[in-house]
Z-matrix of the N, CA and C atoms (Angstrom, degrees):
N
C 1 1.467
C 2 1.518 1 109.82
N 3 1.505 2 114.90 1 147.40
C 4 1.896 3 109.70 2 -172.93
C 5 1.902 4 88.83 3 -115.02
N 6 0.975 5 91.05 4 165.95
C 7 1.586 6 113.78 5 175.56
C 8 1.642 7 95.39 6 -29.80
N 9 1.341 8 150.05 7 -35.62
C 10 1.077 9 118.15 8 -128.53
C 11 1.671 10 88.21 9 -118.76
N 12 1.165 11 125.64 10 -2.43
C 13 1.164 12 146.12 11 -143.72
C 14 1.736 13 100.00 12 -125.21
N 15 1.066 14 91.74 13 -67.48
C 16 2.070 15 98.81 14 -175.94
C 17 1.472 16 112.39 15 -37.28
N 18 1.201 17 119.39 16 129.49
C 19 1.857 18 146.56 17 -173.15
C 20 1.757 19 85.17 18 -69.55
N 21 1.444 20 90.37 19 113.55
C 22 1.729 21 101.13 20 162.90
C 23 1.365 22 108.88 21 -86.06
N 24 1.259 23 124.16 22 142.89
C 25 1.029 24 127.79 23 -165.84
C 26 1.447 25 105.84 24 -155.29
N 27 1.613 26 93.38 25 137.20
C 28 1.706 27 85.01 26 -160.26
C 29 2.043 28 94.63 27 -114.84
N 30 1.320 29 101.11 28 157.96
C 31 1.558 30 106.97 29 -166.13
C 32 1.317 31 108.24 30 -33.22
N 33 1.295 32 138.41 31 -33.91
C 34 1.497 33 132.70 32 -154.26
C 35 1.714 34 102.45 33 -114.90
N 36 1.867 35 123.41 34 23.37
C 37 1.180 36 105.50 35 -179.90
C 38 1.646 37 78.92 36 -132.74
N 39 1.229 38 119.37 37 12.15
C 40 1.690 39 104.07 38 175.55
C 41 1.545 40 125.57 39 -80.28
N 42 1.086 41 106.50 40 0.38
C 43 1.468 42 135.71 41 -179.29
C 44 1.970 43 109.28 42 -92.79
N 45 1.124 44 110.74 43 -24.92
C 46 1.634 45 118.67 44 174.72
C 47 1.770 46 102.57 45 -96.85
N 48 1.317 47 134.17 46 -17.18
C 49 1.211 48 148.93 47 -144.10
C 50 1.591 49 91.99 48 -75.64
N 51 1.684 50 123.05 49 115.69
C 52 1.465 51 120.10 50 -179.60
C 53 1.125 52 111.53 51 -82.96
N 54 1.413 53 119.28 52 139.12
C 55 1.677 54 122.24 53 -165.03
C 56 1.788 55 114.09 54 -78.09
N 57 1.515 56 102.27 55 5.06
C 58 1.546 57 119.25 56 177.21
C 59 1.348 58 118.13 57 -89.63
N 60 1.621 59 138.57 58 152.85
C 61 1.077 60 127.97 59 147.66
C 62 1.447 61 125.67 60 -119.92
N 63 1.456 62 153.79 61 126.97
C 64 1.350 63 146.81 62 -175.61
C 65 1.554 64 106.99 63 -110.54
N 66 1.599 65 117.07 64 127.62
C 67 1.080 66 134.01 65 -155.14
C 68 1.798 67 113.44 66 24.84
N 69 1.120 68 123.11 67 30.71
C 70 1.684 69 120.55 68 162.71
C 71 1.315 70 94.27 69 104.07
N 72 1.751 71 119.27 70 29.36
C 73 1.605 72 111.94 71 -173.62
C 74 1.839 73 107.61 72 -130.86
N 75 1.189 74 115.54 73 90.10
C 76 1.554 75 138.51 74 -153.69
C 77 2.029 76 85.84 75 -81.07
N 78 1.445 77 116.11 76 133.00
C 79 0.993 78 145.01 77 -153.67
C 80 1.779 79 104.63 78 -112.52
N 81 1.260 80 120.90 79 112.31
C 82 1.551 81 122.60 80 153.45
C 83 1.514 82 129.56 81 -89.46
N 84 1.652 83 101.29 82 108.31
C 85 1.466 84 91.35 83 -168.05
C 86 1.744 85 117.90 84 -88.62
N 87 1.066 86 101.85 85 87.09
C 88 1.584 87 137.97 86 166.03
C 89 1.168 88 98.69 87 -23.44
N 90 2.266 89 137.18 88 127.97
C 91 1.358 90 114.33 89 178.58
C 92 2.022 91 75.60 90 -100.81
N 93 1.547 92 91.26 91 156.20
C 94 1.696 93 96.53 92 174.46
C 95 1.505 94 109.65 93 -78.13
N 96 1.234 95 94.16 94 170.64
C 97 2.032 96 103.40 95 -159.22
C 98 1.701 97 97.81 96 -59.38
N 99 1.040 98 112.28 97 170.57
C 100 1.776 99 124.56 98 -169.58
C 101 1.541 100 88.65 99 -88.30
N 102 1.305 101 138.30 100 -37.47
C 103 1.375 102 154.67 101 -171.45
C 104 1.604 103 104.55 102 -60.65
N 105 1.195 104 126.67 103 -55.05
C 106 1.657 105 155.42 104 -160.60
C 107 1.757 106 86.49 105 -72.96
N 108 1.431 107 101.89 106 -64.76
C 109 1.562 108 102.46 107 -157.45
C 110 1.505 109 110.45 108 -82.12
N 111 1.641 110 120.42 109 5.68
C 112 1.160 111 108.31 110 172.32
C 113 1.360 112 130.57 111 -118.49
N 114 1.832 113 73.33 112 16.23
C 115 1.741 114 98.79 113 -175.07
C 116 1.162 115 113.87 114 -94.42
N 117 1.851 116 107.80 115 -15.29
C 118 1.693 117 141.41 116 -177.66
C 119 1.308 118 98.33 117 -68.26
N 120 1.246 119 106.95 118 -61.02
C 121 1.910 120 122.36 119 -157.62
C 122 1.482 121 118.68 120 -57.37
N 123 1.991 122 91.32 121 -56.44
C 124 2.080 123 109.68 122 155.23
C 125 1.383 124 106.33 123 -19.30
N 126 1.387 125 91.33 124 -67.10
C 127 1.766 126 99.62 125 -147.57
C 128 1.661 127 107.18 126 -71.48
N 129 1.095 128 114.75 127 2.11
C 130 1.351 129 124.09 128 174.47
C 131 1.475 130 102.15 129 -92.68
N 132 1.161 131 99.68 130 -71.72
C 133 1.460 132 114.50 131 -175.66
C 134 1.690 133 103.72 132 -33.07
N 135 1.657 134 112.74 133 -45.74
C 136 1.663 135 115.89 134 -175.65
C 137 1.604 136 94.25 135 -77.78
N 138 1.150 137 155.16 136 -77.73
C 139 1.201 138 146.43 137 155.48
C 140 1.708 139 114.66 138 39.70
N 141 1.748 140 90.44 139 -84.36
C 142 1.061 141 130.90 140 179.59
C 143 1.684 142 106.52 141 -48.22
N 144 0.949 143 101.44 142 -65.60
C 145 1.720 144 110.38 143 177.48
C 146 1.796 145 114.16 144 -47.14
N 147 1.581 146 101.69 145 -65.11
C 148 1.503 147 118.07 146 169.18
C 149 1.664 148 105.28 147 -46.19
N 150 0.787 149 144.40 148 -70.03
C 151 1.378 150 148.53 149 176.46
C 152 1.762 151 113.85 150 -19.55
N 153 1.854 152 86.92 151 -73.34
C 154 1.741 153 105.68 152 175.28
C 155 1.447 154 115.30 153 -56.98
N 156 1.626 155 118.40 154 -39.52
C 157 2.213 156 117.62 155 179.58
C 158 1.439 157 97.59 156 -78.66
N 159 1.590 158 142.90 157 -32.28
C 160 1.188 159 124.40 158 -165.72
C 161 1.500 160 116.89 159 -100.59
N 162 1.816 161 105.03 160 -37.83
C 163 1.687 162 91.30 161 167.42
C 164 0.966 163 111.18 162 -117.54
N 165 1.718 164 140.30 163 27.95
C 166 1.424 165 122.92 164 144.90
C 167 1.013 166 115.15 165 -108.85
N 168 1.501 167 134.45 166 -46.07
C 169 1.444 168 141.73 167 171.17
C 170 1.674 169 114.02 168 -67.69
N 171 1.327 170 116.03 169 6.11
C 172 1.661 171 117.13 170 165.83
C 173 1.798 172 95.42 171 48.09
N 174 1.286 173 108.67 172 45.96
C 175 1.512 174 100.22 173 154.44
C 176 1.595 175 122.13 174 -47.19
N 177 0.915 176 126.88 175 -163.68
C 178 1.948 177 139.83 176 163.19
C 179 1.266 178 121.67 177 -69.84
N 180 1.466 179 148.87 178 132.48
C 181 1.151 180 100.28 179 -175.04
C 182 1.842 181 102.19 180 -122.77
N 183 1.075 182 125.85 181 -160.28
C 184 1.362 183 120.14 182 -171.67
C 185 1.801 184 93.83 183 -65.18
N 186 1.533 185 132.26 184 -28.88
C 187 1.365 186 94.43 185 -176.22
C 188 1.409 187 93.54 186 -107.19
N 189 1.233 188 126.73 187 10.37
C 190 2.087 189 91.20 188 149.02
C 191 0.898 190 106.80 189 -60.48
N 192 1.504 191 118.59 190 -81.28
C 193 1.922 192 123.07 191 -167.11
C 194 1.567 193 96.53 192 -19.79
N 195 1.346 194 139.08 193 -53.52
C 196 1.447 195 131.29 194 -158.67
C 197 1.615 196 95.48 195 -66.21
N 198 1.446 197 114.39 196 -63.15
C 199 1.299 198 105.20 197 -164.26
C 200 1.711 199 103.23 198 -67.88
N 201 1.330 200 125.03 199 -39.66
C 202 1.555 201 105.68 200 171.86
C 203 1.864 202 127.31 201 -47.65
N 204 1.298 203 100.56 202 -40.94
C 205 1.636 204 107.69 203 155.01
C 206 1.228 205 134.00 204 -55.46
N 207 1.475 206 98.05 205 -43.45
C 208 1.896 207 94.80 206 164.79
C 209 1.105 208 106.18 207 -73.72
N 210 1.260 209 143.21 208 -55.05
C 211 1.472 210 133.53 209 176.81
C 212 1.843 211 120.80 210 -33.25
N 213 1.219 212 101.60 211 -42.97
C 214 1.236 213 115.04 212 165.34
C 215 1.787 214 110.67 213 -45.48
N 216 1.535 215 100.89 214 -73.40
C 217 1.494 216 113.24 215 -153.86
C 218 1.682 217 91.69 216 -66.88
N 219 1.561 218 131.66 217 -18.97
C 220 0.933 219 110.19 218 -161.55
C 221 1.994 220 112.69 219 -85.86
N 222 1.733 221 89.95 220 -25.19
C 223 1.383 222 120.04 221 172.51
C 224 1.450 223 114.06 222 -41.86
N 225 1.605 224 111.18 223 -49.97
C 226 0.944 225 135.30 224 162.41
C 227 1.848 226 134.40 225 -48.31
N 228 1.137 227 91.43 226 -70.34
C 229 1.776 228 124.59 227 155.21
C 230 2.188 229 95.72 228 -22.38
N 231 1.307 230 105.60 229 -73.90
C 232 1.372 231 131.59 230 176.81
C 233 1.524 232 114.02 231 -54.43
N 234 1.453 233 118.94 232 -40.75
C 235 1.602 234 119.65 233 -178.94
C 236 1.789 235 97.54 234 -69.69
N 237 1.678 236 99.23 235 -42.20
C 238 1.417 237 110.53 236 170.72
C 239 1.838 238 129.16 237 -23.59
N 240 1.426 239 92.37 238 -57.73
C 241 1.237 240 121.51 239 -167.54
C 242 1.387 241 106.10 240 -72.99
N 243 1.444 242 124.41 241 -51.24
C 244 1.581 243 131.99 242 -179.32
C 245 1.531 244 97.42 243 -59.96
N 246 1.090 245 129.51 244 -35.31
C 247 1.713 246 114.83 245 -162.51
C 248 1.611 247 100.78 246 -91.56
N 249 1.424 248 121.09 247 -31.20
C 250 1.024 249 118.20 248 -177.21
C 251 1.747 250 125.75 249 -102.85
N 252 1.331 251 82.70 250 -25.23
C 253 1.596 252 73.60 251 -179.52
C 254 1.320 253 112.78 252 -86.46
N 255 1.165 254 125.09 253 87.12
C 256 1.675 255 150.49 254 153.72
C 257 1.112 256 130.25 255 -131.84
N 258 1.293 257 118.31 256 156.48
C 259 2.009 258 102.23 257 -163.10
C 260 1.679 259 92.94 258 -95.63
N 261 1.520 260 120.13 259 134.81
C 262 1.010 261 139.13 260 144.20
C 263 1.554 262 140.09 261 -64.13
N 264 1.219 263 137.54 262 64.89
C 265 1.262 264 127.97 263 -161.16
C 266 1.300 265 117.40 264 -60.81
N 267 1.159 266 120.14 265 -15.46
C 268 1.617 267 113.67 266 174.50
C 269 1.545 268 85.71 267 -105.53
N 270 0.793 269 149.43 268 -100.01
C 271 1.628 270 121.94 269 -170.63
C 272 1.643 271 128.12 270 4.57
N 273 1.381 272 110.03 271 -44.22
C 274 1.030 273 139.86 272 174.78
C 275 1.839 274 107.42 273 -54.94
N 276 1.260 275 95.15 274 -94.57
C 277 1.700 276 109.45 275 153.40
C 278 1.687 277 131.91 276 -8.50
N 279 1.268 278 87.54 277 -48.90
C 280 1.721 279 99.04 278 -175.96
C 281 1.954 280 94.50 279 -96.77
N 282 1.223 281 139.49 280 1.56
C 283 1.220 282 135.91 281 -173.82
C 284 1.669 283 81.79 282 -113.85
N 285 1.122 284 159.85 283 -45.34
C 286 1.419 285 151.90 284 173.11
C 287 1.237 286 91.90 285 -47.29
N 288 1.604 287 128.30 286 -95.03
C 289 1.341 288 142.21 287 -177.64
C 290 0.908 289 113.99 288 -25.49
N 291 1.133 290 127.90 289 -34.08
C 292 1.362 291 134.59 290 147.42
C 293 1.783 292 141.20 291 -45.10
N 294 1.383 293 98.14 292 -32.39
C 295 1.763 294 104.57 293 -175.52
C 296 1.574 295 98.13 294 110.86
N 297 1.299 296 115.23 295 37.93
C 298 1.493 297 83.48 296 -142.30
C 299 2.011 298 76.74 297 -98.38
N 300 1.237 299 125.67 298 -23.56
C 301 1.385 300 115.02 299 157.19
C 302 1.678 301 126.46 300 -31.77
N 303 0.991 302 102.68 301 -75.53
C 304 1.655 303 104.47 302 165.40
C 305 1.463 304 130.16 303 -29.41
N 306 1.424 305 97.93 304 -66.69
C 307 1.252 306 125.50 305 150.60
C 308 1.691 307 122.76 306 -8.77
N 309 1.702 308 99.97 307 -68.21
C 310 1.257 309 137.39 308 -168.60
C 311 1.713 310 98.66 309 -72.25
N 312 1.377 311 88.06 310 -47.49
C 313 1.925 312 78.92 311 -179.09
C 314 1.533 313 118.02 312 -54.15
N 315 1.605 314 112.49 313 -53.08
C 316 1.530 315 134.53 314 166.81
C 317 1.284 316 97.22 315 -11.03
N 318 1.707 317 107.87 316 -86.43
C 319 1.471 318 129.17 317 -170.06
C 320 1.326 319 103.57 318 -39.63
N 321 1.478 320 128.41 319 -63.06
C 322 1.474 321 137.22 320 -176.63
C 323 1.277 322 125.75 321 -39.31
N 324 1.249 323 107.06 322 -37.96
C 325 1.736 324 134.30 323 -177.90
C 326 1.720 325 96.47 324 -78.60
N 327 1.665 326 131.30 325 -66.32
C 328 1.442 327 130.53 326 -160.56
C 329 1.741 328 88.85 327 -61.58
N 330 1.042 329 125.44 328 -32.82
C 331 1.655 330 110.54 329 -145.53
C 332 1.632 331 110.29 330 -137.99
N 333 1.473 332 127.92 331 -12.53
C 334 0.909 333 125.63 332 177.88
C 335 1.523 334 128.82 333 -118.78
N 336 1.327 335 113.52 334 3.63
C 337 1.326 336 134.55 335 165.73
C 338 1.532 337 114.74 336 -66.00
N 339 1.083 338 130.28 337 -40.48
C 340 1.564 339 122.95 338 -171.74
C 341 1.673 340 119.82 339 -62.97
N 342 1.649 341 95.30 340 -44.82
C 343 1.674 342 93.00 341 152.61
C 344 1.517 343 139.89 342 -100.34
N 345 1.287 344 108.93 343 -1.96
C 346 1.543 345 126.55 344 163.51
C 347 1.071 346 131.62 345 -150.41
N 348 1.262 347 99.63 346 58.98
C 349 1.348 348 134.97 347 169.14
C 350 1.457 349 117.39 348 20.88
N 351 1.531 350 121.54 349 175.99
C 352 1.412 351 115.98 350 175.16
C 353 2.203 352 117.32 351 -70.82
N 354 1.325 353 83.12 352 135.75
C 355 1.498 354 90.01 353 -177.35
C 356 1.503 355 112.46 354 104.07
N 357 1.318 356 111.44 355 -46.39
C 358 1.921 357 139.24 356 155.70
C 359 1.644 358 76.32 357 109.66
N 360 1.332 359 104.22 358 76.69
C 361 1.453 360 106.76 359 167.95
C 362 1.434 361 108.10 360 -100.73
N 363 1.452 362 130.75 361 1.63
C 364 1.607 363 144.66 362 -171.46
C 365 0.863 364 99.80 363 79.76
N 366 1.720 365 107.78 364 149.99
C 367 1.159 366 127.70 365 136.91
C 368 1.910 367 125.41 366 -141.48
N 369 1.200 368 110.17 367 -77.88
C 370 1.371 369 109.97 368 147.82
C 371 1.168 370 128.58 369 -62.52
N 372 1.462 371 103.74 370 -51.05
C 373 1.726 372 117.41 371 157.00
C 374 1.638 373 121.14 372 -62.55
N 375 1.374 374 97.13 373 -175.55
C 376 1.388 375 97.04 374 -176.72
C 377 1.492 376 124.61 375 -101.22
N 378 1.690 377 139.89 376 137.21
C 379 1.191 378 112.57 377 -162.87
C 380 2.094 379 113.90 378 -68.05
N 381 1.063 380 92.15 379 138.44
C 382 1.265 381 110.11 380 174.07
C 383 1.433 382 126.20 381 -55.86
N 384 1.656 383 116.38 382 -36.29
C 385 1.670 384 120.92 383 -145.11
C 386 2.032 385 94.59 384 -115.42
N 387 1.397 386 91.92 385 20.15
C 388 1.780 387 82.35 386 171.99
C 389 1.348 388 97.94 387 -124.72
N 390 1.052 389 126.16 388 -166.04
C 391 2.013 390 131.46 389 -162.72
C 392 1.536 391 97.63 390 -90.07
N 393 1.380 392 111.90 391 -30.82
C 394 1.403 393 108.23 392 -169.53
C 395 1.547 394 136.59 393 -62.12
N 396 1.192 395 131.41 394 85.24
C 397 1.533 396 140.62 395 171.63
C 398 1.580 397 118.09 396 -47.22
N 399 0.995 398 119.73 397 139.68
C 400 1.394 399 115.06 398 166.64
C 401 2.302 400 98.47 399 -108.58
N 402 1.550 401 107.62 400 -67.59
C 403 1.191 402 114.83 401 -168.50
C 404 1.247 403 115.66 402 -87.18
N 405 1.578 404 116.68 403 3.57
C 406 1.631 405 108.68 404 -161.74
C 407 1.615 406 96.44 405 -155.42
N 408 1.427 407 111.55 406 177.94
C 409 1.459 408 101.57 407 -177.63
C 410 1.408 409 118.87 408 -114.73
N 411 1.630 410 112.29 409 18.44
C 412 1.400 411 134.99 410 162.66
C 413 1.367 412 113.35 411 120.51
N 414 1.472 413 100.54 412 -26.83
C 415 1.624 414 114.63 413 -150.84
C 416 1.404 415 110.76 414 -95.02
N 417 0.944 416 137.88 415 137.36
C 418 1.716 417 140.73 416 -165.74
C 419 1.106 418 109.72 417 -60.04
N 420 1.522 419 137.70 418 -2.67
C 421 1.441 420 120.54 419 173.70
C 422 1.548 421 105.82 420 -103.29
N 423 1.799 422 129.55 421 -5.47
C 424 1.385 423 137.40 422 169.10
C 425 1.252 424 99.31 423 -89.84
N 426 1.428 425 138.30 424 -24.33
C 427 1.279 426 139.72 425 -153.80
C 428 1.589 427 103.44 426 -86.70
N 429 1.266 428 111.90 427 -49.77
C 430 1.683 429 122.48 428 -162.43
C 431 1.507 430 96.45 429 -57.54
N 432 1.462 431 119.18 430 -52.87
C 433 1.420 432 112.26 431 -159.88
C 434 1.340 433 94.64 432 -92.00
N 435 1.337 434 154.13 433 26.96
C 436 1.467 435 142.81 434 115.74
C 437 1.260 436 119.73 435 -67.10
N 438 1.630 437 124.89 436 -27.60
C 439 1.125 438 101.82 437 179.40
C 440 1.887 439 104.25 438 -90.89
N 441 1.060 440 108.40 439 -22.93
C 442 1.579 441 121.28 440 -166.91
C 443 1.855 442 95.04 441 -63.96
N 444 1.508 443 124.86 442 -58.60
C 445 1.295 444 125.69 443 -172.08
C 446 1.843 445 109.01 444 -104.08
N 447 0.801 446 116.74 445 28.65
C 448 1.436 447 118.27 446 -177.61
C 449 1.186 448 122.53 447 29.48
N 450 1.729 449 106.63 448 172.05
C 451 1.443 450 92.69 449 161.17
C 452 1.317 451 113.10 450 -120.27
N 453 1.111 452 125.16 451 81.29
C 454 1.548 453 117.20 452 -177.96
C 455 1.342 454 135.52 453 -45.38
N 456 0.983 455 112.20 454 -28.00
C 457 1.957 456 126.29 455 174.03
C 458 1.541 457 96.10 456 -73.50
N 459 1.185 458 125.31 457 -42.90
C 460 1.797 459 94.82 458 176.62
C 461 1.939 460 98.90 459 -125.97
N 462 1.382 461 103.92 460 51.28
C 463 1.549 462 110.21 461 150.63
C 464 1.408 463 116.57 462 87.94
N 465 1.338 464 116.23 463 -1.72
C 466 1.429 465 122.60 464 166.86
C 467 1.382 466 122.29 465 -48.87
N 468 1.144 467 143.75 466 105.53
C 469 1.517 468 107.58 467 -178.91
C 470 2.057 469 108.68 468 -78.65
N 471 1.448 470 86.60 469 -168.10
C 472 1.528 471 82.59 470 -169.73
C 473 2.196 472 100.38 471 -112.87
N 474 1.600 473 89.38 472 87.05
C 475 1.465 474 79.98 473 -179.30
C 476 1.263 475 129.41 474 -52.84
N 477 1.090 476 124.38 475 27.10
C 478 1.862 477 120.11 476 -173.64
C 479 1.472 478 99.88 477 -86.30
N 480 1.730 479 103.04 478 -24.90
C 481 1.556 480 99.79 479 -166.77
C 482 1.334 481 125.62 480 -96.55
N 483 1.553 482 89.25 481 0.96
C 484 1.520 483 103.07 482 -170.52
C 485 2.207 484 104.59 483 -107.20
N 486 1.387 485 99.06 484 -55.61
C 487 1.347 486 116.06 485 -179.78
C 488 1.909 487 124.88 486 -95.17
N 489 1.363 488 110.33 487 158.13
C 490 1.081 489 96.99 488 -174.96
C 491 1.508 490 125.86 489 -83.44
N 492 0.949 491 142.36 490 -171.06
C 493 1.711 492 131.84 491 165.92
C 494 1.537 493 108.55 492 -79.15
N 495 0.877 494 130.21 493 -11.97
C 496 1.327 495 114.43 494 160.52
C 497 1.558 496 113.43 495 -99.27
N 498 1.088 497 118.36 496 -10.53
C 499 1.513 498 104.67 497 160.20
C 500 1.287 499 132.68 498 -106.18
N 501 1.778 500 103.93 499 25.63
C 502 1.262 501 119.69 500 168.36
C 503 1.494 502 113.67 501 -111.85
N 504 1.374 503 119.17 502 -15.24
C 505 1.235 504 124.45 503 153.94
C 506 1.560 505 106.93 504 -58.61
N 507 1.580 506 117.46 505 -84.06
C 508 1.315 507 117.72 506 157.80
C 509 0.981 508 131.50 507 -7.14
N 510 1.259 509 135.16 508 -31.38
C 511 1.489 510 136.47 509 157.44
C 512 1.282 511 130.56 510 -86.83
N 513 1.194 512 106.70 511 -33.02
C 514 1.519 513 115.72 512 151.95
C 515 1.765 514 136.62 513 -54.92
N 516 1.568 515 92.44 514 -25.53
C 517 1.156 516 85.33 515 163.91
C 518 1.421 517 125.58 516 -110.86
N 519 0.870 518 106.75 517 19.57
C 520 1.621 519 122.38 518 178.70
C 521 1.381 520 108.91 519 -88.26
N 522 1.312 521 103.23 520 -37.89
C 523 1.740 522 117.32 521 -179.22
C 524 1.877 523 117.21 522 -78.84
N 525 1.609 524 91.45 523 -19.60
C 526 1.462 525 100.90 524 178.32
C 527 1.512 526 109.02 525 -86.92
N 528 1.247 527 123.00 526 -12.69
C 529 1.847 528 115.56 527 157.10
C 530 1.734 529 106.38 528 -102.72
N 531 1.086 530 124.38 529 35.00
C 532 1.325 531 124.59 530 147.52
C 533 1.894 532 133.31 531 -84.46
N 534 2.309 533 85.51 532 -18.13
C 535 1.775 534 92.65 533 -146.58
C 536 1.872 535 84.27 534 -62.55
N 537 1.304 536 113.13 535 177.90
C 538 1.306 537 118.12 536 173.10
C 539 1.381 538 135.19 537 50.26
N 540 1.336 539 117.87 538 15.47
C 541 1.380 540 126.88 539 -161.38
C 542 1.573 541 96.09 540 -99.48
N 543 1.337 542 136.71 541 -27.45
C 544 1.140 543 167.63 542 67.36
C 545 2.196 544 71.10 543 146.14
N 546 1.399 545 118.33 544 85.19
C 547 1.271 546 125.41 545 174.03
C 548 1.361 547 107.21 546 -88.97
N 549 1.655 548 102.23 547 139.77
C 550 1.368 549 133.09 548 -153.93
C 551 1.622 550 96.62 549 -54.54
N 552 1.467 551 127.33 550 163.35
C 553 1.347 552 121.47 551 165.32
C 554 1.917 553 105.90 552 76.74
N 555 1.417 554 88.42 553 15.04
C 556 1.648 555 82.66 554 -165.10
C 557 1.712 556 109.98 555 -77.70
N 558 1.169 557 137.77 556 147.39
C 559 1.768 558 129.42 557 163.82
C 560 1.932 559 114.88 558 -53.55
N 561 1.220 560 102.85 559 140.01
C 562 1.439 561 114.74 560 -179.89
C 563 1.332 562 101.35 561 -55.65
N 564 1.511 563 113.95 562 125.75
C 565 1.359 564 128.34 563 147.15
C 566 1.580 565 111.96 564 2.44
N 567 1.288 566 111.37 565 131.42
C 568 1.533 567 124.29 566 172.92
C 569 1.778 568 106.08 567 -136.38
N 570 1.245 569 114.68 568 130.61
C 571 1.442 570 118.29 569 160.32
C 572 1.545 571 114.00 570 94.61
N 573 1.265 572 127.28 571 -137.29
C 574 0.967 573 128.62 572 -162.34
C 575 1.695 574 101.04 573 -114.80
N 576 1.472 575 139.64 574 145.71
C 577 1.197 576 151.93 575 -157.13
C 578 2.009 577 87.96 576 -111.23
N 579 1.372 578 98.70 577 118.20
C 580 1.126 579 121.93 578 -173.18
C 581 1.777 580 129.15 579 -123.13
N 582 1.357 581 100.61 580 13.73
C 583 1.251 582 129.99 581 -165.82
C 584 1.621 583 94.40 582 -38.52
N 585 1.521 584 105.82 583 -91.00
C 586 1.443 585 97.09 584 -174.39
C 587 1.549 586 145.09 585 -59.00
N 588 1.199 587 105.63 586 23.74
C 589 1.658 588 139.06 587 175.53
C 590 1.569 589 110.65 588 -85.73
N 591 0.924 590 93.27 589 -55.88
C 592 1.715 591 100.45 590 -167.22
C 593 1.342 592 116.23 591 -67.58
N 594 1.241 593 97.59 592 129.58
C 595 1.530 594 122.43 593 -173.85
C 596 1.535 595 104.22 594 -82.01
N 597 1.665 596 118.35 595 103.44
C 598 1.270 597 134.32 596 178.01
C 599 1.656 598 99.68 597 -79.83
């Protein structure tokens, strides 16, 4: 090695100085910061711990907490349903005055066509525009909380989870100038004949 090359080394690092050289390149073995290595040891030490509460002591594990949270939100979901799912007639009222027919058709058309088709002439569902009820008694205050809580056992879904409360009013009343219109191509009567029920 020439002057320009040789490892300066000052009195207090000749003591770290590795007794090796690789291609003419002499090595200081540096101890790492006290900070670094006790950040090493922790994380062992937590390791160690995590290991023993989750697979010996049967701590919780990331999918309880999930399913205890869904249990929660669903708890919720359900408190949801009791306060709201009831028909509001002035709710109601102010969603007409609103547009809320028009409105209602919109909604009717994105989401309620696949099983009762356009117009709610039936299809999977039941036709809409004759007297006949199957789940409700025609009239917009039986209607909301079929469409609001569904019926899942014979294929309703439960729009609360899908739509908002004002566009489940809105749809409700869109469906309430359908009753009797009784449009051509319509599905055969289902349920009970409810004619003089329905709130025109």
């Amino acid at each position: 090695m020439n002057d320009k090359t040789d490892l300066h080394l000052e009195d207090d690092e000749k003591h770290i100085l590795l007794d090796h050289k690789y291609d003419n390149i002499q090595e200081l073995d540096n101890p790492l910061p006290s900070w670094w290595k006790l950040t090493f040891y922790l994380g062992i030490i937590f390791a160690i711990f995590y290991f023993i509460l989750y697979s010996i002591m049967g701590a919780p594990s990331l999918r309880d907490d999930f399913k205890k949270e869904w249990a929660g939100i669903e708890e919720l979901h359900e408190k949801f349903n009791r306060l709201n799912g009831k028909y509001d007639e002035v709710k109601m009222l102010a969603i007409i005055k609103d547009g809320g027919v028009k409105k209602g058709q919109v909604v009717f058309e994105t989401n309620c066509i696949p099983c009762h088709k356009a117009k709610g002439i039936g299809d999977i569902g039941p036709n809409l525009t004759d007297e006949y009820w199957i789940n409700s008694k025609g009239t917009v205050d039986t209607n909301y909380p079929v469409v609001f809580n569904g019926v899942p056992d014979k294929g309703m879904p439960t729009w609360s989870q899908t739509l908002s409360n004002d566009e489940i009013y809105q749809v409700v009343s869109y469906v309430q100038t359908l009753h009797n219109t009784h449009q051509p191509g319509g599905k055969d009567p289902q349920g009970n004949k409810v004619e003089d029920e329905v709130k025109k």
